[in-house]
N, C-alpha and C positions, 0 to 999 in steps of 0.2 A: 504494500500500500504506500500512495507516494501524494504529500500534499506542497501546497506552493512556500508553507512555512518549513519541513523536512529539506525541501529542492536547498534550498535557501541556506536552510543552514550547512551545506557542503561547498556550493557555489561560492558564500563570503569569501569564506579563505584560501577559494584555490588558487592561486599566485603563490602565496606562499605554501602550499602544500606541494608545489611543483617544484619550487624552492627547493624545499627541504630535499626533495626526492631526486632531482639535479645535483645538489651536496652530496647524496650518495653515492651516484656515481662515480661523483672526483673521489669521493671517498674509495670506491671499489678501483678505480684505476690505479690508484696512485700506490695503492698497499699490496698490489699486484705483484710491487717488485720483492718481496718475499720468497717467489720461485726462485727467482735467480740469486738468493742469500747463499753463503758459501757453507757455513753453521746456523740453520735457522734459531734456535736456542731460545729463550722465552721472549725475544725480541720477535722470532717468527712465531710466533703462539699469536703473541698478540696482533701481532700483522694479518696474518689471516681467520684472527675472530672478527676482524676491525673490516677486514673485504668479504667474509661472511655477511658481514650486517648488511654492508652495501649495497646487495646481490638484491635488493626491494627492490633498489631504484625504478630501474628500467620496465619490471613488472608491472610496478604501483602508476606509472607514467601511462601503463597502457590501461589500468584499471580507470583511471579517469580521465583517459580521453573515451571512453567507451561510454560510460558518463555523461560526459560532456556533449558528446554527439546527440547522445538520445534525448537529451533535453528540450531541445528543436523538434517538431515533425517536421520542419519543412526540409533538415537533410534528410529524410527518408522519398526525396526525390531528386535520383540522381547527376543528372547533367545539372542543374541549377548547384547544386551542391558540390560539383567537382569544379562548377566554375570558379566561387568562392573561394572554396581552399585548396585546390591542390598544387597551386601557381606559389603558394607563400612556404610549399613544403619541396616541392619537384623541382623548383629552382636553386635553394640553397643546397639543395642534396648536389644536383651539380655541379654546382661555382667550387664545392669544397671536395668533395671529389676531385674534380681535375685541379684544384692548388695542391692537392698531397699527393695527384700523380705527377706532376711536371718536371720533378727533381729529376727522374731519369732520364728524359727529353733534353732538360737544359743542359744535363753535367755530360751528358752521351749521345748526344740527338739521334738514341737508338726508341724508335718509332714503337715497334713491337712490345717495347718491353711497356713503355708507357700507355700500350695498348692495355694488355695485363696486368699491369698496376692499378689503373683505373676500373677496369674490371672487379680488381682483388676487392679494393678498398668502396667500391660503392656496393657490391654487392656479400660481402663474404670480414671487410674489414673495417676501420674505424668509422664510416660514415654509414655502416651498412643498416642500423637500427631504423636510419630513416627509411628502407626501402620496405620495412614492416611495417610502419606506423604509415607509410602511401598505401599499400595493399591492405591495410583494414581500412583505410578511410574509403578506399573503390571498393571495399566488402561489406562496408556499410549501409545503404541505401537499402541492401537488400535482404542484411541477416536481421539487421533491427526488423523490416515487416515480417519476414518469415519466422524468425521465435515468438513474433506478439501474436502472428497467428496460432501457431503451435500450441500455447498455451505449457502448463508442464513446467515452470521455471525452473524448478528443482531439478528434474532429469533432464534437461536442455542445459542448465550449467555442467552435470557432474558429465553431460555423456561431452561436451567442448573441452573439459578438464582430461578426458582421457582421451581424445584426439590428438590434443596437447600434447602428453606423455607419451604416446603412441608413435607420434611422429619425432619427438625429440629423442627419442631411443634409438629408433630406424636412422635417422641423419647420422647417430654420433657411430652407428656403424659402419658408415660407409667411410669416415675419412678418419686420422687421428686430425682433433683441431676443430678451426671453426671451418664452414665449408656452405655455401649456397642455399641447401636443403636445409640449412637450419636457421637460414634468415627468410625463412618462409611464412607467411603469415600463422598456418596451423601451429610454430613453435610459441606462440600467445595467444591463441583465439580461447582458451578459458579464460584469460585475465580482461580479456576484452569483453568476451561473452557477461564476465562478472563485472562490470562495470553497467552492462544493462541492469542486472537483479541489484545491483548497490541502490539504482534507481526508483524500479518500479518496489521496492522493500526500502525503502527510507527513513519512512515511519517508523517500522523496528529497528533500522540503523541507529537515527539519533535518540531510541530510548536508549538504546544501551551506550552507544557515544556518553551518553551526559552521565553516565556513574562511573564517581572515579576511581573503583576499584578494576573497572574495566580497562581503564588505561593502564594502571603498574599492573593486571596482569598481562596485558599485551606486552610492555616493556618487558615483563619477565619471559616471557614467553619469546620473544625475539632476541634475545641477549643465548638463552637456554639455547635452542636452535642453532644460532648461531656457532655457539662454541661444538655443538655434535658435528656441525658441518666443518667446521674447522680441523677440527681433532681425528675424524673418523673420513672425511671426505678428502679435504683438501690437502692436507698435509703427506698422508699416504703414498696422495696420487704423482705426491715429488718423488719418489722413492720405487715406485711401480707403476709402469706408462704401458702395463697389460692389456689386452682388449676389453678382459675380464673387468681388472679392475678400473678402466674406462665406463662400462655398462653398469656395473654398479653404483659409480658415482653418479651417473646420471640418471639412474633412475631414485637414489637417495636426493638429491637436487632439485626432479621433478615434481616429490612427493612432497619434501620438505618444504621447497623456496614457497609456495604459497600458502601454506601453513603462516612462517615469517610474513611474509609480504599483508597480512591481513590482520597479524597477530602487532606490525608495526603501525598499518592504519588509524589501529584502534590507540594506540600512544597520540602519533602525529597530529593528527585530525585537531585535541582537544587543544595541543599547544599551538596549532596555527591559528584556530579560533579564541586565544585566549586574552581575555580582554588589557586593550594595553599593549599588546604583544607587537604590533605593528608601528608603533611610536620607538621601540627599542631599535639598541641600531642592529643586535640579530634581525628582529622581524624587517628592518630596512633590506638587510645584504639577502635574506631571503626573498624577498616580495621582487628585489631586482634583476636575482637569479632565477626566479619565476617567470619572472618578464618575457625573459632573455633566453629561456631554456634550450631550444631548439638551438640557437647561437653558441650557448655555452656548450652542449654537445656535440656540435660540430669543430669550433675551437679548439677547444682545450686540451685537445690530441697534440697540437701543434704548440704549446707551451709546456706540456710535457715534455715533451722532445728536446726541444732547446733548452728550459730551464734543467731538466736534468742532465743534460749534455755537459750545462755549465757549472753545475754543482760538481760533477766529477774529476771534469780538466780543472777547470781554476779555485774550488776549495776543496779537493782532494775528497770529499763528501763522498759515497753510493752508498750502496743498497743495504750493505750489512751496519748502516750508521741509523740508529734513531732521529737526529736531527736532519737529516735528509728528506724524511718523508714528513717532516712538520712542514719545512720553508715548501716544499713540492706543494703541500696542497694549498699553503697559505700563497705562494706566489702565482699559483697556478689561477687561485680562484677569484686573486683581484685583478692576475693580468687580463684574465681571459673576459671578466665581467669590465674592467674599463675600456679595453679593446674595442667591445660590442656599442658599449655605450660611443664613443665616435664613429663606429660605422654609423650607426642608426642614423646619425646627421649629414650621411649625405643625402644624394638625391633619391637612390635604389635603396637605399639603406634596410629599408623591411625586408627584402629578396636576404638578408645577410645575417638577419638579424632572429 
C-alpha cells in the first residue's frame, strides 16, 4: 500500500540517500586495494570489512532508481520517456568511455587496441554500470506494466531475485573476472524489481522506517554481514582463485549482498531524513555527491589512478600503508566532487555531469 505522504517520505531525502550510497562506492573502490597487500594482516581484515560494506552501493542505487521510475506513470510510456532521459545517461557513458580509452590511441596510435579498450571499459569495465542502469531504464516502460499487471508482488520479487542469482552464477562461469554477461541487466533486475515493491508497500516501509530499533538493527545486521563476507568470502578468494571456490563466493555474494543492501537501507534512510541533517556540512558533501552521482561514478576512476599513482612515486605511500587509503578517498572525493562542480558551468555541462 503506497500513499502520497509514504511517496514522500522517501523522495525528501533522496539526494542525499544517493549521496551516501555514491560514498560507498568510493568506499568499495578504494579499499579494493587490499588484494594486492603483500601481508594483508588486520590492516586487510579491516580493509575488506570496510569494501564489504561498500558492496550496497551500487545495488541500493538501482533499488531507487526503480523507485524513482515508478513514481511517474507517464514513464510507463516508452519513447516519451527515452526521450527524456536517456540523452543525460547515453551521452556521458560515452564522453567517459572514450577519455579512458584514448590513452592507447594517443601514446601508440594503435587503432585496435583503442578499439578494445573502449569496448572493455564501456561494456565489461569502469564505466560499465552505466550500460545496466540504460538497459533497465529501456526495460522499464515495460516491466513496470507487466508486474502491475501480474499482480503477485511477492513471487514476482522472489522469482527477479532468483533470475538475478541465476544468471550471476552462469556469467561468473564462463570467465574468471568481470566479463559482459554480467553487466547484463538480469545481474540487478531483483534490486530493480525491489524498488517497485519498496513503492507500491511504502506504507509498511515507513512504519517500520520510523522505529529506531529498526535502524541499529539494520546497522547491526550490515556490519555482521559484512564481516562473514569478509572473513569467509573475500579474503579466501586471495588465496584460492578455484572455479570452485569462485562459484561459491558468488553465490554467498548473491544471497548475502541483499540481505546487507536492505538491512543498510533501513540505517540510511532515517539519517538522510534526519532533521537538521542537511544544514551539517556531512549532509552538504552528501546532498552534492547526490547531485552529482552519475558524474562522480564516472570520474573518480580517473583520480584514483592518478592520485594513487602519486601517493606511491612521490610519498612513497601504497597499498600495504593505512594512511594511503585515508588521503585516496578523502582526495579522491573532493577532487572528483569539485571537478564536476566546474564542469556543470559550462555550456554541455549536464551531458558531464
Amino acid at each position: 500500500m503506497q500513499t502520497a505522504a509514504s511517496r514522500e517520505f522517501f523522495v525528501y531525502p533522496l539526494t542525499r540517500l544517493r549521496g551516501i550510497l555514491i560514498l560507498c562506492v568510493l568506499v568499495l573502490h578504494v579499499t579494493g586495494g587490499f588484494k594486492q597487500m603483500s601481508q594483508p594482516g588486520m590492516l586487510g581484515i579491516v580493509l575488506a570489512i570496510l569494501h564489504a560494506l561498500g558492496r550496497v552501493g551500487l545495488p541500493l542505487f538501482v533499488v531507487i532508481s526503480g523507485f524513482y521510475l515508478s513514481l511517474n506513470p507517464r514513464n510507463e510510456h516508452a519513447a516519451p520517456f527515452y526521450r527524456r532521459t536517456l540523452k543525460f545517461l547515453a551521452i556521458p557513458w560515452a564522453v567517459y568511455s572514450l577519455f579512458y580509452a584514448l590513452p592507447p590511441l594517443l601514446l601508440r596510435g594503435d587503432v585496435g587496441q583503442f578499439l578494445r579498450s573502449l569496448w572493455f571499459i564501456a561494456m565489461s569495465g569502469d564505466t560499465s554500470f552505466m550500460s545496466i542502469i540504460i538497459q533497465l531504464y529501456l526495460l522499464h516502460p515495460f516491466l513496470r506494466r507487466w508486474t502491475r499487471t501480474l499482480g503477485r508482488p511477492e513471487a514476482i520479487l522472489i522469482a527477479a531475485f532468483a533470475v538475478q542469482i541465476l544468471w550471476s552464477t552462469w556469467a561468473e562461469l564462463l570467465t574468471v573476472g568481470t566479463n559482459e554477461w554480467q553487466r547484463c541487466f538480469p545481474s540487478f533486475i531483483g534490486y530493480f524489481v525491489a524498488g517497485y515493491y519498496l513503492l507500491d508497500h511504502s506504507e509498511e516501509a515507513v512504519r517500520l522506517a520510523r522505529r529506531p530499533a529498526a535502524a541499529r538493527a539494520g546497522g547491526a545486521l550490515w556490519l555482521a554481514v559484512a564481516i562473514a563476507l569478509a572473513v569467509f568470502v573475500d579474503l579466501p578468494m586471495l588465496r584460492d582463485l578455484s572455479d570452485a571456490r569462485r562459484i561459491a563466493g558468488t553465490l554467498a555474494m548473491e544471497f548475502l549482498v541483499p540481505v546487507m543492501c536492505f538491512a543498510a537501507l533501513a540505517l540510511v534512510l532515517p539519517l538522510a531524513r534526519r532533521k537538521g541533517f542537511h544544514e551539517t556540512w556531512a549532509g552538504r558533501l552528501l546532498q552534492s555527491l547526490g547531485l552529482y552521482s552519475f558524474g562522480v561514478y564516472l570520474l573518480h576512476f580517473f583520480f584514483l589512478l592518478v592520485l594513487g599513482t602519486a601517493m606511491r612515486k612521490g610519498l612513497g605511500l601504497g597499498v600495504d600503508d593505512a594512511l594511503y587509503y585515508v588521503l585516496l578517498l578523502a582526495l579522491t572525493t573532493f577532487g572528483t566532487l569539485l571537478t564536476l562542480r566546474a564542469l556543470a558551468r559550462l555550456p554541455f555541462g549536464r551531458y558531464l555531469t
